[in-house]
PyMOL Python script that loads the backbone (N, CA, C, O; Angstrom):
from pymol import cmd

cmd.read_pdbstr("""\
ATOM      1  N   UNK A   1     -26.848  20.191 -12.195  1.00  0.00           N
ATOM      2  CA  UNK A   1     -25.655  19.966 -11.386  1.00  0.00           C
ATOM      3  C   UNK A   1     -25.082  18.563 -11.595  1.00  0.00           C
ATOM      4  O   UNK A   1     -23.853  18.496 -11.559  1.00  0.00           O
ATOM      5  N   UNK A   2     -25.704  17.525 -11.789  1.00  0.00           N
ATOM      6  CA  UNK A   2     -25.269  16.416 -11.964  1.00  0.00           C
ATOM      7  C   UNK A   2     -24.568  15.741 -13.443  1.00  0.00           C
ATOM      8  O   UNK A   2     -24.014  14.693 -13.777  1.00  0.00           O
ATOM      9  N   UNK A   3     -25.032  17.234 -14.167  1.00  0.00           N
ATOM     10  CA  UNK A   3     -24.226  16.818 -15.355  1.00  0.00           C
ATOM     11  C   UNK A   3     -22.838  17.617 -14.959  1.00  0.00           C
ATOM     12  O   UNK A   3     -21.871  17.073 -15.492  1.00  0.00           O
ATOM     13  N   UNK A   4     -22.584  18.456 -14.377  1.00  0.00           N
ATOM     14  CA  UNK A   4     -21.180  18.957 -13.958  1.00  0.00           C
ATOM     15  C   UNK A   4     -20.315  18.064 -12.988  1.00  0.00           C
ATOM     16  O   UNK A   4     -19.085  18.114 -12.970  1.00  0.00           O
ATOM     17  N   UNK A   5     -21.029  17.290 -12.229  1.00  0.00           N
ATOM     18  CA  UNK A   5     -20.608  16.350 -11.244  1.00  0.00           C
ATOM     19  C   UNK A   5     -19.827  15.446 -12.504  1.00  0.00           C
ATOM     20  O   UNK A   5     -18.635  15.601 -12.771  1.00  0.00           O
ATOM     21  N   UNK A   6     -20.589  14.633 -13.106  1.00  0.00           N
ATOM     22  CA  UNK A   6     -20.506  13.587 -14.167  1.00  0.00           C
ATOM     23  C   UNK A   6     -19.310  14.070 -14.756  1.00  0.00           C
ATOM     24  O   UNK A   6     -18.359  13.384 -14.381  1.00  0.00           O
ATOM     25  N   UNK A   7     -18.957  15.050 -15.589  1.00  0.00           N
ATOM     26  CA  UNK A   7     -17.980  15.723 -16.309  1.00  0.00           C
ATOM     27  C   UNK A   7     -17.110  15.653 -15.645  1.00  0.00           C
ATOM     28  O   UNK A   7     -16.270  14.793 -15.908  1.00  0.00           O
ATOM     29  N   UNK A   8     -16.850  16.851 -14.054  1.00  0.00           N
ATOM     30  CA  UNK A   8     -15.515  16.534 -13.678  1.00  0.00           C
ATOM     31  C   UNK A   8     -14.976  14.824 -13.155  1.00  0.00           C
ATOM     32  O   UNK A   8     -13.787  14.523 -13.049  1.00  0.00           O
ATOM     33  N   UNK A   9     -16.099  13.887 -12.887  1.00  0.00           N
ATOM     34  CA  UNK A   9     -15.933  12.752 -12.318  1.00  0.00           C
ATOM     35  C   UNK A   9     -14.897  11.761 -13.509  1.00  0.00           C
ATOM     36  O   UNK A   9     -13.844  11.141 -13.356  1.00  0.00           O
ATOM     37  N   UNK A  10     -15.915  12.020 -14.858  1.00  0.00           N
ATOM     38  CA  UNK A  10     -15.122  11.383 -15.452  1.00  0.00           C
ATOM     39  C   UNK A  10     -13.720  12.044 -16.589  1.00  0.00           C
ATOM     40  O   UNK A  10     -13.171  11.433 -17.505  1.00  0.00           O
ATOM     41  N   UNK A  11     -13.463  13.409 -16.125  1.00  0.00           N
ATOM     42  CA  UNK A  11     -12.007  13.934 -16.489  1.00  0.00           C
ATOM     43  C   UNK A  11     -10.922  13.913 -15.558  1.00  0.00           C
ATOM     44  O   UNK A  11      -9.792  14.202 -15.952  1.00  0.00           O
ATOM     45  N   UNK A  12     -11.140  13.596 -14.343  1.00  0.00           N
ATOM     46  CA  UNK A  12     -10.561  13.683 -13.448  1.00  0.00           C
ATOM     47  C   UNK A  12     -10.175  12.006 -13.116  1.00  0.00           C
ATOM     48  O   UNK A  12      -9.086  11.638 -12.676  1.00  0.00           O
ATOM     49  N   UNK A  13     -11.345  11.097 -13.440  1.00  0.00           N
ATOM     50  CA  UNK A  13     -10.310   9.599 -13.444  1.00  0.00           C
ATOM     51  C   UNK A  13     -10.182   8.947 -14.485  1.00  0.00           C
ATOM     52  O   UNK A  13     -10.184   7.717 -14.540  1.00  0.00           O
ATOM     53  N   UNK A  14     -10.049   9.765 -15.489  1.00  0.00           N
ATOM     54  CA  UNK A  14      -9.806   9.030 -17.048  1.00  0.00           C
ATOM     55  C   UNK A  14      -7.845   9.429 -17.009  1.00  0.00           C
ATOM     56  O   UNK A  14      -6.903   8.676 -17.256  1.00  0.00           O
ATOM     57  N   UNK A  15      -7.855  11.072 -16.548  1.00  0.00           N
ATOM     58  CA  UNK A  15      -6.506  11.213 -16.199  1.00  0.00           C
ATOM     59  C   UNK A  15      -5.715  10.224 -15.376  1.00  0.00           C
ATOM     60  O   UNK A  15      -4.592   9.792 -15.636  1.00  0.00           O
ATOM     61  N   UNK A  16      -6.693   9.858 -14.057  1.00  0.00           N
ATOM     62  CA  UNK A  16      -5.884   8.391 -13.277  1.00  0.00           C
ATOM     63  C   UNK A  16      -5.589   7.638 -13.655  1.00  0.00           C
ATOM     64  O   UNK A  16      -4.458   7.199 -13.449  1.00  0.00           O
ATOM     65  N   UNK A  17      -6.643   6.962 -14.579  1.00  0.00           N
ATOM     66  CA  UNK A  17      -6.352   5.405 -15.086  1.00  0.00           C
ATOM     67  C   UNK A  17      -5.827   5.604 -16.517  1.00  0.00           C
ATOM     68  O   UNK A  17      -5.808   4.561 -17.172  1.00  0.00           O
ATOM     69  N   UNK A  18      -5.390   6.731 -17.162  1.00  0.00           N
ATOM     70  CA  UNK A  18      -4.978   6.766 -18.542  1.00  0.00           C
ATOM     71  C   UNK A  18      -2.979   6.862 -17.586  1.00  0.00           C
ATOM     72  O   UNK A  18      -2.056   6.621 -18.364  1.00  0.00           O
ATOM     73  N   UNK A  19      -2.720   7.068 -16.638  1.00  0.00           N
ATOM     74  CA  UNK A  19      -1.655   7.113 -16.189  1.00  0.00           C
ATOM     75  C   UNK A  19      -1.477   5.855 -15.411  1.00  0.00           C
ATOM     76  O   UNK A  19      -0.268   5.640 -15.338  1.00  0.00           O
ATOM     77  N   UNK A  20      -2.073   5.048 -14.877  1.00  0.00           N
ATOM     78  CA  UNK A  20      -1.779   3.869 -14.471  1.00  0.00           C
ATOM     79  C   UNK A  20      -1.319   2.868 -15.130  1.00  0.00           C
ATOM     80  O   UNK A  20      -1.799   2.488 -16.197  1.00  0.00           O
ATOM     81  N   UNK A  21       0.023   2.151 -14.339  1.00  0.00           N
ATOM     82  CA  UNK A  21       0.129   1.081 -14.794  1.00  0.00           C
ATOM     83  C   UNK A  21      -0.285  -0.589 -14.349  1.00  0.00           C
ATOM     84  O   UNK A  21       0.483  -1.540 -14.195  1.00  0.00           O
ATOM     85  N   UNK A  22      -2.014  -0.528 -14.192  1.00  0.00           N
ATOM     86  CA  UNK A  22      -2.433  -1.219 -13.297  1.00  0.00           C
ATOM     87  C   UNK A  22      -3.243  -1.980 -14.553  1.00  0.00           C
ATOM     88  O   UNK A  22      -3.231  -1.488 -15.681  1.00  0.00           O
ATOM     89  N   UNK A  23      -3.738  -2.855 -14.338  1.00  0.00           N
ATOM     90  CA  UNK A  23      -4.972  -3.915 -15.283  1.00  0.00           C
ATOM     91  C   UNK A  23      -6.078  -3.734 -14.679  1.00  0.00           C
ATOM     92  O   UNK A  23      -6.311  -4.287 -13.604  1.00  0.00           O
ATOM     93  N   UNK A  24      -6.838  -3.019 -15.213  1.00  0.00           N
ATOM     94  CA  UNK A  24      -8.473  -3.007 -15.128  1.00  0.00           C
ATOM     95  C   UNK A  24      -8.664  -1.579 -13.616  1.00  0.00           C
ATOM     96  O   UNK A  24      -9.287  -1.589 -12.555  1.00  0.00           O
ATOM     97  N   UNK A  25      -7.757  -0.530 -14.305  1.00  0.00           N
ATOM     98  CA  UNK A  25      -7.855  -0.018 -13.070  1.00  0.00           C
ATOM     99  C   UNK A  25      -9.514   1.474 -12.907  1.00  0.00           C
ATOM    100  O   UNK A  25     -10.228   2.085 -13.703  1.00  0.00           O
ATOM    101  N   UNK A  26      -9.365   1.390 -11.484  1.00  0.00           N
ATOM    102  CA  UNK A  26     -10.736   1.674 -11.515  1.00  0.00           C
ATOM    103  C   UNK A  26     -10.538   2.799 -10.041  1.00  0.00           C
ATOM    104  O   UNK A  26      -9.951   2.608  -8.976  1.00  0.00           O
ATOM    105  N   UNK A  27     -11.499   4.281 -10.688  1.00  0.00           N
ATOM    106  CA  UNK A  27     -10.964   5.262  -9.129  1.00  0.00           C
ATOM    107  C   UNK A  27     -12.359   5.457  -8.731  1.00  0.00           C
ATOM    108  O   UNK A  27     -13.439   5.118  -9.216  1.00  0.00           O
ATOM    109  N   UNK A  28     -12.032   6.044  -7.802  1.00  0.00           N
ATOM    110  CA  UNK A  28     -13.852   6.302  -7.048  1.00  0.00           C
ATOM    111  C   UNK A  28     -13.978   7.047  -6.228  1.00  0.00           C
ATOM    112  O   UNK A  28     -13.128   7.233  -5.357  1.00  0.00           O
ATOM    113  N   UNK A  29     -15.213   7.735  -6.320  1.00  0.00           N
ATOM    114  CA  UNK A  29     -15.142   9.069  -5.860  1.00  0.00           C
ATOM    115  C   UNK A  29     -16.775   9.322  -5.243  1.00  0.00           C
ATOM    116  O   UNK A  29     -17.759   8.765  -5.730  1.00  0.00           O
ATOM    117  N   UNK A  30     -16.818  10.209  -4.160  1.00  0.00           N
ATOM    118  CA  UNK A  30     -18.269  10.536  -3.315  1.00  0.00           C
ATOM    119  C   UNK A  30     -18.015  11.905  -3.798  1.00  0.00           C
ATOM    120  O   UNK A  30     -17.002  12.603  -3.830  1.00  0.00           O
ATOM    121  N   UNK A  31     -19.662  12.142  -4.289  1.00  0.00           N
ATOM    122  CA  UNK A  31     -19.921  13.673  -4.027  1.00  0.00           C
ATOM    123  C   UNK A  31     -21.171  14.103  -3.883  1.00  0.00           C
ATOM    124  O   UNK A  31     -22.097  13.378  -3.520  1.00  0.00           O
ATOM    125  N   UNK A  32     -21.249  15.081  -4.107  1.00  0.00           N
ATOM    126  CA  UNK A  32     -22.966  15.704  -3.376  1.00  0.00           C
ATOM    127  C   UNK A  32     -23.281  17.173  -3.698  1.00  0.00           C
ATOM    128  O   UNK A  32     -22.323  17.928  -3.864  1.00  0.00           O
ATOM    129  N   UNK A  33     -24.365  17.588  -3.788  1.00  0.00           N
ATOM    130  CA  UNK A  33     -24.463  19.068  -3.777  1.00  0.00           C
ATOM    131  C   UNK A  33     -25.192  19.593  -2.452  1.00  0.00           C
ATOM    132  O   UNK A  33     -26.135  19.055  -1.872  1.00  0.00           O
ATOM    133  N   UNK A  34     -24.480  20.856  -2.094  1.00  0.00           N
ATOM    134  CA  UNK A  34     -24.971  21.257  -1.373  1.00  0.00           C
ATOM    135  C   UNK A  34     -25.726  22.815  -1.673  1.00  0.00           C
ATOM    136  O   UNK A  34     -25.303  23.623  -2.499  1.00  0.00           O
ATOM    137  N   UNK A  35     -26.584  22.956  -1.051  1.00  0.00           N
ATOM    138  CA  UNK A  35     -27.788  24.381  -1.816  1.00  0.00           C
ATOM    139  C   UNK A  35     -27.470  25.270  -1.077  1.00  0.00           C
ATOM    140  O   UNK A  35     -27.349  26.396  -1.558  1.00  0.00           O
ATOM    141  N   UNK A  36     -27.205  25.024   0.489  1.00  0.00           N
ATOM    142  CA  UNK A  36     -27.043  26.799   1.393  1.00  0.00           C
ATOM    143  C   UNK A  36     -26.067  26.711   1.897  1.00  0.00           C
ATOM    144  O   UNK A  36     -25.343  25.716   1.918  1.00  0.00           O
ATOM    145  N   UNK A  37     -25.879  27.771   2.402  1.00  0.00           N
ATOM    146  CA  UNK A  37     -24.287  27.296   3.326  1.00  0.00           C
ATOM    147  C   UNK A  37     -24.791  28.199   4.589  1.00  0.00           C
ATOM    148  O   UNK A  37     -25.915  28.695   4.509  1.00  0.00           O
ATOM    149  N   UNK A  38     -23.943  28.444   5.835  1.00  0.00           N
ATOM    150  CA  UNK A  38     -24.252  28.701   7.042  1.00  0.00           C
ATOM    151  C   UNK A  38     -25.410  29.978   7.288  1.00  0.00           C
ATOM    152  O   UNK A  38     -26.127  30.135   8.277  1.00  0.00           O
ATOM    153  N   UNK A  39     -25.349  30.666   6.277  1.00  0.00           N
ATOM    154  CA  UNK A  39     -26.786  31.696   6.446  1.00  0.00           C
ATOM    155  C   UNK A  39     -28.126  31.517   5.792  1.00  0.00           C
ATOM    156  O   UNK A  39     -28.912  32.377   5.395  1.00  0.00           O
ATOM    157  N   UNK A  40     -28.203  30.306   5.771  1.00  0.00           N
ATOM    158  CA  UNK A  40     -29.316  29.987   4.603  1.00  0.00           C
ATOM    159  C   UNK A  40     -29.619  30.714   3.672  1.00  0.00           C
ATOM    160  O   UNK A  40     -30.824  30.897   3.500  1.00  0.00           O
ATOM    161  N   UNK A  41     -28.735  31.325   2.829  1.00  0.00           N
ATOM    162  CA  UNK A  41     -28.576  31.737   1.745  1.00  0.00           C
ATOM    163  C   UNK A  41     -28.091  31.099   0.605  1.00  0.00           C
ATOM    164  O   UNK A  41     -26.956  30.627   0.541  1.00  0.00           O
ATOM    165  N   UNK A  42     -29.736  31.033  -1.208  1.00  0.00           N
ATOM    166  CA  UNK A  42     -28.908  29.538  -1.534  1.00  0.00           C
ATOM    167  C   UNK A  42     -27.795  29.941  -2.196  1.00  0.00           C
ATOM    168  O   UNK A  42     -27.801  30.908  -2.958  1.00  0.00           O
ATOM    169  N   UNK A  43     -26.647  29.143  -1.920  1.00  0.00           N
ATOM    170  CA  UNK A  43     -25.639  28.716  -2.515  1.00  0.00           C
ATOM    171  C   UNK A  43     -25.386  27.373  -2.739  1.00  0.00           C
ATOM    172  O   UNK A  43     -25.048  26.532  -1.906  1.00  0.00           O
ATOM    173  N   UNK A  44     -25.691  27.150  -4.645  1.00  0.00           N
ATOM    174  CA  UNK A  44     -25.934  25.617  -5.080  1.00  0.00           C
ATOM    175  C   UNK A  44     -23.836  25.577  -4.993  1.00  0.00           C
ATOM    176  O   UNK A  44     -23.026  26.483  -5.189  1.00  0.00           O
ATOM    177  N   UNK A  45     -23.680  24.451  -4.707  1.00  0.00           N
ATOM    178  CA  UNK A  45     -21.751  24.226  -4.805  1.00  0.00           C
ATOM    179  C   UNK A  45     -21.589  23.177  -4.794  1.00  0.00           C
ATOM    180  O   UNK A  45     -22.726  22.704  -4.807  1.00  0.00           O
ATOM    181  N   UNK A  46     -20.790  22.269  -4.775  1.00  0.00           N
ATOM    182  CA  UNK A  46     -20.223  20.726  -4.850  1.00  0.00           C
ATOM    183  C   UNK A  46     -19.208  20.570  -3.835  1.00  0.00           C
ATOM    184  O   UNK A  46     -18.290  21.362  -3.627  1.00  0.00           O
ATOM    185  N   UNK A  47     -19.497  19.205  -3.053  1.00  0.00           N
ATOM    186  CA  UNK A  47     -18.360  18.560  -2.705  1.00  0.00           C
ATOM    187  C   UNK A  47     -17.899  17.424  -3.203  1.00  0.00           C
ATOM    188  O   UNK A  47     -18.621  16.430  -3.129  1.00  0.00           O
ATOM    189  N   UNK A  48     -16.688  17.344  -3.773  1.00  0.00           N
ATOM    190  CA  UNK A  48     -16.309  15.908  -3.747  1.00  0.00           C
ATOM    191  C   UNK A  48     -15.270  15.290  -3.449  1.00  0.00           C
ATOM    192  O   UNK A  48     -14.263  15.907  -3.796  1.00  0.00           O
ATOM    193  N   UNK A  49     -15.046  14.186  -2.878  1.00  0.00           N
ATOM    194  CA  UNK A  49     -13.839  13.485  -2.066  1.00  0.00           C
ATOM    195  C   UNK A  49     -13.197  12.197  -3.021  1.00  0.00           C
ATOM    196  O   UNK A  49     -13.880  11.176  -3.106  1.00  0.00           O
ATOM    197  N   UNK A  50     -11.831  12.269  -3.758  1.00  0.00           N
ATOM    198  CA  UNK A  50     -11.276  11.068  -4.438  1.00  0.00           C
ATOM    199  C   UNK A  50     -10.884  10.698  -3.982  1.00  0.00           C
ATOM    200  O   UNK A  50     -10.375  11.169  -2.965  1.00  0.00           O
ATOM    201  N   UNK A  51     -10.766   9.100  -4.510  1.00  0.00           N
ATOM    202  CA  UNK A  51      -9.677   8.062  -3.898  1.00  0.00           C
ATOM    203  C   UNK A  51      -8.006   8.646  -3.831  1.00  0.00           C
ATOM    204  O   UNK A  51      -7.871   9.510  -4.697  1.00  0.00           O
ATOM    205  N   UNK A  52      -7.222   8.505  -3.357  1.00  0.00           N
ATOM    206  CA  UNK A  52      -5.738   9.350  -3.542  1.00  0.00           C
ATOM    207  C   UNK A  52      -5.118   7.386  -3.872  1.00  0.00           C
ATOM    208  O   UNK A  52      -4.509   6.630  -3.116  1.00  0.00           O
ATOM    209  N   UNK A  53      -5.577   7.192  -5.147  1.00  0.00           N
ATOM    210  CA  UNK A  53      -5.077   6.158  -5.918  1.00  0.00           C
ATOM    211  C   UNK A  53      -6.423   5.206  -6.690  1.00  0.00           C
ATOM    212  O   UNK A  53      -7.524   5.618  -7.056  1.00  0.00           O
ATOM    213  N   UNK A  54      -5.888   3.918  -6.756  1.00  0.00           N
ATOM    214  CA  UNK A  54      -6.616   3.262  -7.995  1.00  0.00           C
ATOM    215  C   UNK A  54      -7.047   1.835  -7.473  1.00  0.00           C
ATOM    216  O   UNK A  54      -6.383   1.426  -6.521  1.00  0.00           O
ATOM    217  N   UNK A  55      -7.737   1.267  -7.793  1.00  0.00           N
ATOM    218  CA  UNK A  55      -8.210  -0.263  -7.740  1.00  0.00           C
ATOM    219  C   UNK A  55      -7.847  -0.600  -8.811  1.00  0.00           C
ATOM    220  O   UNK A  55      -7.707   0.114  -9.805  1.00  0.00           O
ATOM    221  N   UNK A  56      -7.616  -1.992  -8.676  1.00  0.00           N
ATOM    222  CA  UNK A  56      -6.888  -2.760  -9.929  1.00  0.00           C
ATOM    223  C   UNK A  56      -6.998  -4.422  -9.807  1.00  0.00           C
ATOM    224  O   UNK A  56      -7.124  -5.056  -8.759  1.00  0.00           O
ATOM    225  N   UNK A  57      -6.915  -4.970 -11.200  1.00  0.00           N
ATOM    226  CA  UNK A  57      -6.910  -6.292 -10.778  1.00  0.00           C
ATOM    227  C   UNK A  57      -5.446  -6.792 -10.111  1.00  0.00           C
ATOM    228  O   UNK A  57      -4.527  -6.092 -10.538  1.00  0.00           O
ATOM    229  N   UNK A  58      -5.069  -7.681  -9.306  1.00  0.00           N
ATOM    230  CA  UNK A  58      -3.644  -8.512  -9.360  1.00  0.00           C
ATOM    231  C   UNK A  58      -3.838 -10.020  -8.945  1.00  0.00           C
ATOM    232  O   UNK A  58      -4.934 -10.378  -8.513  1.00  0.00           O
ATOM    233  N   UNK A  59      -2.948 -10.779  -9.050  1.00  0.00           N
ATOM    234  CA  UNK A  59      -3.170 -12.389  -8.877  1.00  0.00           C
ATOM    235  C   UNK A  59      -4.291 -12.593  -7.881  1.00  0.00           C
ATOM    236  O   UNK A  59      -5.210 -13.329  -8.239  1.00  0.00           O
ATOM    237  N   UNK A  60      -4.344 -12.022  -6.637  1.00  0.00           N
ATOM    238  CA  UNK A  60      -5.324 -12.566  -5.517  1.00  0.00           C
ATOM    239  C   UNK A  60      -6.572 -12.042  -5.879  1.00  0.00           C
ATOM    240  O   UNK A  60      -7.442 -12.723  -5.335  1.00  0.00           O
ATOM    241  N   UNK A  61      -7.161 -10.932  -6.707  1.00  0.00           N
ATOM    242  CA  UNK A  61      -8.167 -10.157  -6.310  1.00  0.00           C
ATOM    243  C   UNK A  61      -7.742  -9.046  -6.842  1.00  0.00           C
ATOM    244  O   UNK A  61      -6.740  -8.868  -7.535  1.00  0.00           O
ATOM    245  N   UNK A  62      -8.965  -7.903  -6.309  1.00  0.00           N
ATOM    246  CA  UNK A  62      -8.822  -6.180  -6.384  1.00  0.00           C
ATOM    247  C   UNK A  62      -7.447  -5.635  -5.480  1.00  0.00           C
ATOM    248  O   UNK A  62      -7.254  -6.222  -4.415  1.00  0.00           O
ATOM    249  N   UNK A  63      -6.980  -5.099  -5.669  1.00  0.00           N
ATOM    250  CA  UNK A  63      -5.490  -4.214  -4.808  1.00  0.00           C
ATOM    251  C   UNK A  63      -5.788  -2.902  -4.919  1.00  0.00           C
ATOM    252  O   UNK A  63      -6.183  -2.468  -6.001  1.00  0.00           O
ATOM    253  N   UNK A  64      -5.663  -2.185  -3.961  1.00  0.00           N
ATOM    254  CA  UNK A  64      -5.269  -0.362  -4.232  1.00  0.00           C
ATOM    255  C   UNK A  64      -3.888  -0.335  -4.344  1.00  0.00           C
ATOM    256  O   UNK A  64      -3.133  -1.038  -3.671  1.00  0.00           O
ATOM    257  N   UNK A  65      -3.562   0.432  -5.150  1.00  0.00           N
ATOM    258  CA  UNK A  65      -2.314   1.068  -5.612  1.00  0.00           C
ATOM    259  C   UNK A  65      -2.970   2.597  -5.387  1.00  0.00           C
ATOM    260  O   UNK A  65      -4.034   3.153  -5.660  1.00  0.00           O
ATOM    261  N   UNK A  66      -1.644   2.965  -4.696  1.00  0.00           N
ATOM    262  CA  UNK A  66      -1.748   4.676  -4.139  1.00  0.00           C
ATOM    263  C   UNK A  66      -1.120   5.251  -5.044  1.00  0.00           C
ATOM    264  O   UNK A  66      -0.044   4.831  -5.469  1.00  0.00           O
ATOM    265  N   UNK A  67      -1.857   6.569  -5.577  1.00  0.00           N
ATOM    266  CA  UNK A  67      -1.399   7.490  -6.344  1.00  0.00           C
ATOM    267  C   UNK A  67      -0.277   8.417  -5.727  1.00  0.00           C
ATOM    268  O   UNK A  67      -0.370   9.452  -5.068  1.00  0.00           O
ATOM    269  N   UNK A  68       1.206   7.435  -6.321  1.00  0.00           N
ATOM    270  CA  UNK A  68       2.268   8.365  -5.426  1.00  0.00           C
ATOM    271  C   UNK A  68       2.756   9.919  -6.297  1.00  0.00           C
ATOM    272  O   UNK A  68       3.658  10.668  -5.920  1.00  0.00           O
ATOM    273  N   UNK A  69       2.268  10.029  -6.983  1.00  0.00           N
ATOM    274  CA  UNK A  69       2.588  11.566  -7.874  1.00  0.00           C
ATOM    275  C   UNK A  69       1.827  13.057  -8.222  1.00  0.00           C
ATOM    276  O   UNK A  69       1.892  14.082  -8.901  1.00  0.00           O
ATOM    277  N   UNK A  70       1.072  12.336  -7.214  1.00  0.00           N
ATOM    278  CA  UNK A  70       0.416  13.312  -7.890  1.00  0.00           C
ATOM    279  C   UNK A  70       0.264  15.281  -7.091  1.00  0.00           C
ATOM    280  O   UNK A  70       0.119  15.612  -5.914  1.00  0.00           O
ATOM    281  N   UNK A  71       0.354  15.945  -8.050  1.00  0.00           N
ATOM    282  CA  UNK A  71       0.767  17.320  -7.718  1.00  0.00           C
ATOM    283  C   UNK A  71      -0.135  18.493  -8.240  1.00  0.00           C
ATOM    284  O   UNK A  71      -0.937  18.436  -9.172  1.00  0.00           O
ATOM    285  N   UNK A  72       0.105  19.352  -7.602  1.00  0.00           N
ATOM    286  CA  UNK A  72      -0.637  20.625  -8.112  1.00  0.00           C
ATOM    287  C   UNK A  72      -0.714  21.036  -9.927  1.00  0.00           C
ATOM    288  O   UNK A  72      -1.820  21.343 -10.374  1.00  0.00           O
ATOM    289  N   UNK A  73       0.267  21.018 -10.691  1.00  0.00           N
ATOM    290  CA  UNK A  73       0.433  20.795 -12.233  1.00  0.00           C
ATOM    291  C   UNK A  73      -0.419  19.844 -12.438  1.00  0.00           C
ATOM    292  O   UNK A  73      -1.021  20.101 -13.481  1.00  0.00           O
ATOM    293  N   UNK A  74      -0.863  18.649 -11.867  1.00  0.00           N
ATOM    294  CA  UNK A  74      -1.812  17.246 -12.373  1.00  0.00           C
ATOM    295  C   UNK A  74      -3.347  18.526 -12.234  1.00  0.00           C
ATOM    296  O   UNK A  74      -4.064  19.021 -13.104  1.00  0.00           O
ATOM    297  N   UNK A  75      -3.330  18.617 -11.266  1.00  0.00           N
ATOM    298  CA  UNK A  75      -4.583  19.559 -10.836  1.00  0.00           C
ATOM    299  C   UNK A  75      -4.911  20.792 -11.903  1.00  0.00           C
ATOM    300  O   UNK A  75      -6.038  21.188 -12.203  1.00  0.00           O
ATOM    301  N   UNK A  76      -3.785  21.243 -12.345  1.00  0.00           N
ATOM    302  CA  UNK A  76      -4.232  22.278 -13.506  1.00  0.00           C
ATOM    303  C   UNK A  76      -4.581  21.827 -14.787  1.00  0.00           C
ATOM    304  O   UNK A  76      -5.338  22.487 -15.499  1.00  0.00           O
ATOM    305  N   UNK A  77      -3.909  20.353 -15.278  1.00  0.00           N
ATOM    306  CA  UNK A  77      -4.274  19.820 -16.693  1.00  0.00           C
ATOM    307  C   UNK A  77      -5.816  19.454 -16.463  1.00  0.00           C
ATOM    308  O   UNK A  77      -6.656  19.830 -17.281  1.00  0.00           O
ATOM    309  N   UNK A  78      -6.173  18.705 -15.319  1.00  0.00           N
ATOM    310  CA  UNK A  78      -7.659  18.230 -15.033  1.00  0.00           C
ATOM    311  C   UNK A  78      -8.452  19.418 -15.436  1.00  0.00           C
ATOM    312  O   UNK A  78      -9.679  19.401 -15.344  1.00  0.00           O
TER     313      UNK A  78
END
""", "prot")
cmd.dss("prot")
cmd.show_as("cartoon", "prot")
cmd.util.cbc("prot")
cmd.orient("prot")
């Protein structure tokens, strides 16, 4: 499972930061597997939660810049 985690983690923010116009930009993401679901029956599945934008360098420090575009079509190329 963690090689499927890994895969979508890094196709899913290579698309972010290959579209950013940020310096040194960087996305981040929590996830987890979960094995049963409400009948304790196993069901191995994934959750995972993205940033809805990017970290980046700018004059002061790190900045988020919010991913203002993004749409269901972004979701089908991923």
């Amino acid at each position: 499972m963690t090689g499927v985690i890994a895969n979508f983690y890094e196709n899913y923010t290579l698309s972010y930061e290959e579209r950013a116009k940020v310096d040194a930009p960087s996305a981040g993401a929590v996830a987890f597997v979960q094995l049963f679901g409400s009948s304790l029956v196993l069901n191995p599945h994934l959750h995972m939660i993205f940033l809805d934008g990017l970290y980046g360098r700018a004059s002061d420090g790190l900045k988020f810049y919010p991913h203002t575009s993004f749409t269901g079509d972004d979701c089908a190329i991923i």
